[in-house]
Wavefront OBJ file of the C-alpha trace (Angstrom):
o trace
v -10.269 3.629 3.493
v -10.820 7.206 5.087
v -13.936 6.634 6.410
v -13.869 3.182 7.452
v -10.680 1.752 8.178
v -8.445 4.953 9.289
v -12.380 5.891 11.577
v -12.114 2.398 12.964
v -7.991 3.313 14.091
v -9.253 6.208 15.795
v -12.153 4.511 17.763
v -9.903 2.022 18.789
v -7.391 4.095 19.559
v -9.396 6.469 21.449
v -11.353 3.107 23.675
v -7.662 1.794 24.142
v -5.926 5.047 24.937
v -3.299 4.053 22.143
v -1.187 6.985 20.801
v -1.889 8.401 17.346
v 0.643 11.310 16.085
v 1.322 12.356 12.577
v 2.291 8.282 11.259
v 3.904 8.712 8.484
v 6.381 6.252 7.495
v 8.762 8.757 6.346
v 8.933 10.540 9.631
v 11.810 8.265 11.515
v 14.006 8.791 8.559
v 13.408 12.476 7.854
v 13.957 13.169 11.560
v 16.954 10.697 11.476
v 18.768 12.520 8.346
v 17.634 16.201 9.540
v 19.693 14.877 13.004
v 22.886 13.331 11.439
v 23.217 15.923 8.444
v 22.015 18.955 10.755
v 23.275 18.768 14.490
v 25.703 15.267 14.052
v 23.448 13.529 16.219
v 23.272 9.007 15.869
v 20.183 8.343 13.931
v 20.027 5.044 15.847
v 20.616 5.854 19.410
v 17.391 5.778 21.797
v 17.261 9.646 22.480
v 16.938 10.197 18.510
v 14.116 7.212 18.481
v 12.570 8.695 21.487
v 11.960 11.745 19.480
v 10.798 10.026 16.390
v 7.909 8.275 19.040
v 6.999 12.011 20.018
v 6.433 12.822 16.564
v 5.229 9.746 15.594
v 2.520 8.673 17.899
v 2.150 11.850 19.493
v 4.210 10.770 22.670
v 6.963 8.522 23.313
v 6.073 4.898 23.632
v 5.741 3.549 27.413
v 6.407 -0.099 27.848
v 4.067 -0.028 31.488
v 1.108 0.827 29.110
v -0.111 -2.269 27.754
v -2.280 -0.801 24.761
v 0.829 0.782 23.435
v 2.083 -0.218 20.362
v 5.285 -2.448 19.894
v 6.794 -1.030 16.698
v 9.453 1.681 18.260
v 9.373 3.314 15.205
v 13.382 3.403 15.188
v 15.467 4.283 12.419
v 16.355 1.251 10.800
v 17.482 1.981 7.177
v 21.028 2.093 5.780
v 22.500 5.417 6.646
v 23.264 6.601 3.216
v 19.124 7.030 3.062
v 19.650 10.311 4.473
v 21.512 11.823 1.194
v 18.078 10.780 -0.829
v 16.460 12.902 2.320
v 18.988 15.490 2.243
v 17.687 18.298 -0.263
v 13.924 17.981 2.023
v 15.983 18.330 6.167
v 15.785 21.781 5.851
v 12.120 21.758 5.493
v 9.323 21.955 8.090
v 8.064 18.206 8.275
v 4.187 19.722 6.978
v 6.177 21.052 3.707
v 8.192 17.362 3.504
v 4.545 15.496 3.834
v 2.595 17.646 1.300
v 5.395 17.079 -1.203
v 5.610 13.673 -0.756
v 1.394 13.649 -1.033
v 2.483 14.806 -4.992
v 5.530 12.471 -5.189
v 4.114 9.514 -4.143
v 0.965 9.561 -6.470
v 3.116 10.400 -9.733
v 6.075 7.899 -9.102
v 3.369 5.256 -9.125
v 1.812 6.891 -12.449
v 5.568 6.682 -13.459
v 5.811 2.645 -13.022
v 2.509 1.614 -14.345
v 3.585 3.473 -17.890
v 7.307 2.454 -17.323
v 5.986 -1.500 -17.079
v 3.932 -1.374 -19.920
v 6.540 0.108 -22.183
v 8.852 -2.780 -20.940
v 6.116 -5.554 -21.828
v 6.176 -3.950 -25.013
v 2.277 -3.978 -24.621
v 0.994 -0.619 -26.101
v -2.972 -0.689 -24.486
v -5.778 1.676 -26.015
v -5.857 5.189 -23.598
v -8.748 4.485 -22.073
v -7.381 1.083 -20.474
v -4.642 2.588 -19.466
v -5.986 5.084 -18.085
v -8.028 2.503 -16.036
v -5.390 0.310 -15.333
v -3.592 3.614 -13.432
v -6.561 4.294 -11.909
v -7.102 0.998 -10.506
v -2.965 0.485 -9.132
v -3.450 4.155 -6.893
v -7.035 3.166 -6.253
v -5.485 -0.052 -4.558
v -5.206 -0.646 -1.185
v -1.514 -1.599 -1.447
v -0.940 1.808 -2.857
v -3.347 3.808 -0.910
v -1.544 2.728 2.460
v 1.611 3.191 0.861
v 0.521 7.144 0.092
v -1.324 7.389 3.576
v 1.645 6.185 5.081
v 4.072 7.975 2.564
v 6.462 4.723 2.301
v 9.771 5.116 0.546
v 8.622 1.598 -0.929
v 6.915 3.684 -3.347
v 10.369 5.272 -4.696
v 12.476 1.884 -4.394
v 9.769 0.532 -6.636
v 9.945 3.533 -8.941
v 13.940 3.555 -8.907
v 13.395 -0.413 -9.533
v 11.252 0.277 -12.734
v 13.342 2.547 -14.115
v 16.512 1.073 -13.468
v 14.875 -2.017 -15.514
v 13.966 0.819 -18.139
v 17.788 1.139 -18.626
v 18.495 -1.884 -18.988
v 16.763 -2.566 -22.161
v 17.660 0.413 -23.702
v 21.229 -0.462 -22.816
v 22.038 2.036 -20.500
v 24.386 -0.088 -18.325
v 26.303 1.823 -15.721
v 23.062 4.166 -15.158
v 21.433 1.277 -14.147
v 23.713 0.303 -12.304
v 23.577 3.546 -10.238
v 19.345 3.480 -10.094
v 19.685 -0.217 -8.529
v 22.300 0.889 -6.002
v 20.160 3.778 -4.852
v 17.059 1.452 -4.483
v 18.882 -0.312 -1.805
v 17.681 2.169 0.769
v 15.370 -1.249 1.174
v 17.807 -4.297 1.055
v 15.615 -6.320 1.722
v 13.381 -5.726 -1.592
v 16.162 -5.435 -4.135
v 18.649 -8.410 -3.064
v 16.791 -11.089 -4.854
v 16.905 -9.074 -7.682
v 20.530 -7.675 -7.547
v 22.149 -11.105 -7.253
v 20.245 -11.838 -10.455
v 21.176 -8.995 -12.347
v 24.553 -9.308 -11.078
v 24.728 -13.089 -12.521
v 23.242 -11.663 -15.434
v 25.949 -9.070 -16.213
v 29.136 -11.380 -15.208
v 27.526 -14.073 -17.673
v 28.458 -11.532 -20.253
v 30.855 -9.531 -18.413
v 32.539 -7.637 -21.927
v 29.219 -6.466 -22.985
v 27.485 -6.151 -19.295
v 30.653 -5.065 -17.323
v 29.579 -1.242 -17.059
v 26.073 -2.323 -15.213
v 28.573 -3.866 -12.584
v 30.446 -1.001 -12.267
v 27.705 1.287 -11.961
v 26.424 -0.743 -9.061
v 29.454 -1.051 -7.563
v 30.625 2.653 -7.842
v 27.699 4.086 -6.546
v 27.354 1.310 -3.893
v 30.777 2.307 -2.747
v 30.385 5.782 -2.534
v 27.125 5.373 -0.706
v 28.746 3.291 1.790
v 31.903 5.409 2.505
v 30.060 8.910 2.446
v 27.755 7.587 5.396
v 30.798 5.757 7.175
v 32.306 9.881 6.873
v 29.530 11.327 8.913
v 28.603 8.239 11.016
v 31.472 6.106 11.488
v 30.322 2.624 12.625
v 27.415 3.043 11.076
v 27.243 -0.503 9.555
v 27.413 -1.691 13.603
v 24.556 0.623 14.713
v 22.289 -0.425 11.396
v 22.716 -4.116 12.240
v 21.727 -3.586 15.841
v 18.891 -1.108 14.979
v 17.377 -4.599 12.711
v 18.146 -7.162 15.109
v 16.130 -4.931 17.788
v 13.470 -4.246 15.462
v 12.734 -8.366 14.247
v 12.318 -8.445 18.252
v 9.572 -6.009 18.425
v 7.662 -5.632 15.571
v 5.601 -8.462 15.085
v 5.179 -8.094 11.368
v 8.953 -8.864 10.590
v 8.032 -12.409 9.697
v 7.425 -13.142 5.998
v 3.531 -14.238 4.575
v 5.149 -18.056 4.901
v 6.030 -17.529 8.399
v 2.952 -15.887 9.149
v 1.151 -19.060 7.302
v 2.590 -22.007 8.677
v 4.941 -21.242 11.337
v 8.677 -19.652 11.503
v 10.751 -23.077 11.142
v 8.358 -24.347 8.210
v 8.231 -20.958 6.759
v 12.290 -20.640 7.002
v 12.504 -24.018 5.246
v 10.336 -23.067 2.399
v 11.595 -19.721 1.623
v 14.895 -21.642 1.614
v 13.251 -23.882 -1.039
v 12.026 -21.339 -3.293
v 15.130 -19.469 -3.581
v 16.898 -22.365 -4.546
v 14.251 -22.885 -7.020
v 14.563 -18.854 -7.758
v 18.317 -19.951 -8.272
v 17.761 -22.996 -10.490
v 15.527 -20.591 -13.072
v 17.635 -17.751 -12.666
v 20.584 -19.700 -13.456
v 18.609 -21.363 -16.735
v 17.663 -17.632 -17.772
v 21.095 -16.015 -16.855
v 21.998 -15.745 -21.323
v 19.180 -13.726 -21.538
v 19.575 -10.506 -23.836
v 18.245 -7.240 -22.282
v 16.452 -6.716 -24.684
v 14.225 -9.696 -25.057
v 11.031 -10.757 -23.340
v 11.927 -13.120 -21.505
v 14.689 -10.345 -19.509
v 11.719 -8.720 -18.374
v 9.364 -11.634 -17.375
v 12.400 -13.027 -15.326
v 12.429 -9.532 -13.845
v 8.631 -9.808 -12.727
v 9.042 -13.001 -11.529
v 12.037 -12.341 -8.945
v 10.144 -9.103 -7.813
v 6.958 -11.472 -6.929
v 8.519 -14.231 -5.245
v 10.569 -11.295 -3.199
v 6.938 -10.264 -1.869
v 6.271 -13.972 -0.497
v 9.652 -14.277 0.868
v 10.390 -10.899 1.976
v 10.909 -10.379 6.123
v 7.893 -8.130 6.507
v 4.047 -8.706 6.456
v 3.028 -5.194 4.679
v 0.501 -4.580 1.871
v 2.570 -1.807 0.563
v 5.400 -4.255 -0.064
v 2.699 -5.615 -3.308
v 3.808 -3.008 -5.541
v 6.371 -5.213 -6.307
v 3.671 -7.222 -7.844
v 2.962 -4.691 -10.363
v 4.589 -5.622 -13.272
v 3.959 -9.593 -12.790
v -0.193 -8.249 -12.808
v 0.491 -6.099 -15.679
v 1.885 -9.448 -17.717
v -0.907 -11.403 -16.227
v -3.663 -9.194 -17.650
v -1.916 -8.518 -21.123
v -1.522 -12.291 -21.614
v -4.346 -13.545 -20.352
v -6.000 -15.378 -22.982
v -2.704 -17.517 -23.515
v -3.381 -18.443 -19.525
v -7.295 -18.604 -20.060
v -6.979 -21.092 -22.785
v -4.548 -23.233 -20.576
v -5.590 -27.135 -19.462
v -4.983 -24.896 -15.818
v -7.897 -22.604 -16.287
v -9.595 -23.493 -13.216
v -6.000 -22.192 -11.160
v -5.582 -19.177 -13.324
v -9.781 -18.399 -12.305
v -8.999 -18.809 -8.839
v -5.809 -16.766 -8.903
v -7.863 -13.824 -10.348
v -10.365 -13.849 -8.063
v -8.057 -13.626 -5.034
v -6.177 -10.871 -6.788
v -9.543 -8.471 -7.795
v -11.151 -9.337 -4.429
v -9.768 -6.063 -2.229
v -11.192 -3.953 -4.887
v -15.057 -5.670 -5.395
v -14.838 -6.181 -1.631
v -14.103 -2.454 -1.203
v -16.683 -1.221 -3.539
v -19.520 -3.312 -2.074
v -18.212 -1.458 1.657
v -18.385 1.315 0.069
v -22.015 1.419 -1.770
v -23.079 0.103 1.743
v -21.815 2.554 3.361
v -24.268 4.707 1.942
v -26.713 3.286 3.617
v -26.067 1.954 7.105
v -24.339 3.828 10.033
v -20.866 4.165 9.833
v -20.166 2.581 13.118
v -21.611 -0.762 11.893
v -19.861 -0.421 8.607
v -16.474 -0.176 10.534
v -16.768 -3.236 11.963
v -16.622 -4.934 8.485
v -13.007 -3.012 7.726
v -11.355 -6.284 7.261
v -13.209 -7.449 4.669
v -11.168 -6.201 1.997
v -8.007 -7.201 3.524
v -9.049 -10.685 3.738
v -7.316 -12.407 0.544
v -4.308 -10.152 1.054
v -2.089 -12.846 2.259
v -2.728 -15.235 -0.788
v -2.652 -12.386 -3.479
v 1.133 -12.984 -3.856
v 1.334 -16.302 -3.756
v -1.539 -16.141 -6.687
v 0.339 -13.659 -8.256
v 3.799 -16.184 -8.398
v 1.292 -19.142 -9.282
v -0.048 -17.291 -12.081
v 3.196 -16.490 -13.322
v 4.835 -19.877 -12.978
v 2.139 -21.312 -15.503
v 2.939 -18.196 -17.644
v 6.606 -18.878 -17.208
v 6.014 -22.369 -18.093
v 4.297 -21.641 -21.271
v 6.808 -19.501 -22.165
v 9.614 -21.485 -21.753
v 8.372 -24.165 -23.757
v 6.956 -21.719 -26.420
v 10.312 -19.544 -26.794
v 14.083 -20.597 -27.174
v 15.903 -18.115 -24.769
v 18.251 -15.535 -26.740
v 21.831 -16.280 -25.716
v 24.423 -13.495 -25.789
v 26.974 -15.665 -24.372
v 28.867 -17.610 -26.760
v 28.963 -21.174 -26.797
l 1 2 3 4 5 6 7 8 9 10 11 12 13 14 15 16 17 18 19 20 21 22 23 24 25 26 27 28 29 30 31 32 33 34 35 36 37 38 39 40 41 42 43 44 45 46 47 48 49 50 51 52 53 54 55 56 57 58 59 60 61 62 63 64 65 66 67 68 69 70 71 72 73 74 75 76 77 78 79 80 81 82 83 84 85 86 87 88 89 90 91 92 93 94 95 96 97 98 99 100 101 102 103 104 105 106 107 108 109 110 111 112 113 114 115 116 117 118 119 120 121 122 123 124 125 126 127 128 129 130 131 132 133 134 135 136 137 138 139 140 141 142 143 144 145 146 147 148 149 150 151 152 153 154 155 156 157 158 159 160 161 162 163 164 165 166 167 168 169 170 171 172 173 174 175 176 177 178 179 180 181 182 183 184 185 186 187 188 189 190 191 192 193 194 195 196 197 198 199 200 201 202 203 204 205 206 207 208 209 210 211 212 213 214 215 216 217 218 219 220 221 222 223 224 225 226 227 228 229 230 231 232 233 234 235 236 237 238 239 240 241 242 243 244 245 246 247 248 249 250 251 252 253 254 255 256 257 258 259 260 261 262 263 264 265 266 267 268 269 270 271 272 273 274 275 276 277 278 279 280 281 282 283 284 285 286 287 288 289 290 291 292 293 294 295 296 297 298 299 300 301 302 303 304 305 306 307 308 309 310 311 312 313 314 315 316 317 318 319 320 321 322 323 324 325 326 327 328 329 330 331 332 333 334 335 336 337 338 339 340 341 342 343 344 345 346 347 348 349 350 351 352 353 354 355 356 357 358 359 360 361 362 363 364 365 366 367 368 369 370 371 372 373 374 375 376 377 378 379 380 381 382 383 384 385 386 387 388 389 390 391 392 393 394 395 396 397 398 399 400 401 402 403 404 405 406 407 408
């Protein structure tokens, strides 16, 4: 990735005259919550996101320069994602990144071991050793870390919020889920779930709800006290950014147009509705509570407004099912789909290596103009990912009777 894809950026962006500055991900918040929480200044307004650019790219953005790039970069999270930032505003940003270099890395470590004590799957040391080697040795994660995404952390908050749940640690989980929506757009599929899951039980589930709620609240209000309006200014900020980012579409719109992709994303949340609704008696603490979790965080991926490969750590714990059941899938009548399905998924990594072992060999300029190779199957990995599952799910269903807690 160093060598080849991030020395193909620079060549390009040296031929092309476009800007490169520090890009990290993080920046437009951290800059965002040092300005509200330090000098009272509007995260969203254009003077703020013209200093973000500077930091950013290296200069503000100029629309008369045709080579520049079209993301502005803006701050466009929920406000209350600067009291997750506050403890780091006092920082230089060089102190912020290195500690995030650490964070990053071991929240990851974090939700491979969290998923696997969730699917109850207790793997030999050595494999999962590998299997943590291979999720930061991904390109999903790598990019995530190179661009030090706060995906990383709403994944992490994600996993262990699910952590709670099967312990039974209600209202804590409640808080963790509120927290990880810093990225609405990840969680929501998820949260109505969870929140159908609790009021199908409500005596016994009640205190998630409240712990949502509760924390929710407080979130909301404390960034309504030092940005009023701020609801107003975070709706605009999204509305501006679908406009001019051209990866705010999601993999179906990208696929087979906006008005098909719409009407299919429509289709498979009504499906995600219909099972949802079949699995809503399930009891925390069974396995089918945590394969309904995997599944909603997959199809999120595929219907999610944003084409990122970061965005696939979602798919972690659906792969980590995958693998641990796969000889229930291999000895399936739909072999030949659950084949094809892993040979999408493992192709970034064989496609990488081979790159890699040729880069050894040829000059590095020709080697750069192969970076794509990797990134080739990265559309269709989460729609084999959900594919994969939905025969697992399948199986499962017809295997297992659900565990009610609600009487009937």
């Amino acid at each position: 990735m160093r060598y080849i894809l991030i020395e193909h950026q620079k060549t390009e962006a040296a031929l092309h005259g476009i800007p490169r500055g520090n890009l990290s991900d993080l920046y437009p918040r951290w800059l965002g919550a040092r300005e509200l929480l330090l000098h009272h200044r509007d995260p969203y307004s254009p003077e703020v996101t013209r200093e973000i650019q500077t930091g950013y790219y290296g200069r503000p953005l100029d629309p008369a320069r045709p080579n520049d790039p079209k993301d502005q970069q803006a701050f466009a999270y929920p406000a209350y994602v600067v009291f997750l930032l506050a403890p780091t505003v006092p920082l230089p940003f060089s102190a912020v990144q290195t500690g995030f270099r650490w964070l990053l890395p071991a929240l990851t470590i974090g939700n491979v071991l969290l998923w696997l004590r969730l699917l109850r799957w207790r793997p030999s040391c050595w494999t999962t050793a590998s299997m943590i080697v291979l999720t930061l040795g991904s390109f999903q994660v790598l990019q995530a870390i190179k661009l030090q995404q706060l995906t990383l952390v709403v994944a992490a908050l994600i996993a262990a919020c699910a952590a709670l749940l099967v312990r039974g640690n209600l209202a804590l989980a409640g808080v963790l889920l509120a927290l990880a929506t810093i990225k609405p757009q990840l969680v929501l599929p998820l949260t109505m779930w969870l929140l159908l899951w609790a009021v199908s039980d409500w005596r016994r589930c009640q205190n998630f709800v409240w712990g949502f709620l509760s924390t929710l609240a407080v979130l909301f209000f404390a960034a309504e006290y030092v940005l009023p309006r701020w609801l107003a200014r975070f709706h605009q900020a999204i509305t501006a950014y679908r406009q001019y980012n051209d990866g705010a579409g999601s993999l179906l719109d990208v696929l087979i147009t906006p008005p098909w992709g719409h009407a299919l994303a429509a289709l498979i949340l009504l499906a995600l509705a219909f099972i949802g609704w079949r699995f809503r008696p399930t009891s925390n603490d069974s396995p089918s509570f945590t394969l309904m979790i995997a599944f909603i965080l997959a199809v999120t991926v595929v219907i999610v407004p944003k084409i990122a490969p970061y965005n696939q750590i979602l798919l972690l714990p659906a792969v980590l099912l995958l693998v641990r059941d796969w000889r229930i899938l291999w000895s399936h009548r739909m072999r030949a789909v659950f084949i094809a399905c892993a040979a999408i998924s493992v192709w970034p990594w064989l496609a990488a290596t081979a790159l890699a072992i040729v880069f050894l060999g040829l000059p590095s300029s020709t080697i750069q103009q192969a970076w794509a190779i990797p990134l080739w199957m990265s559309l269709a990995i989460p729609f084999a990912v959900v594919l994969a599952l939905c025969i697992r799910l399948r199986e499962f269903n017809r295997s297992t009777t659900i565990r009610p807690v609600l009487s009937i």
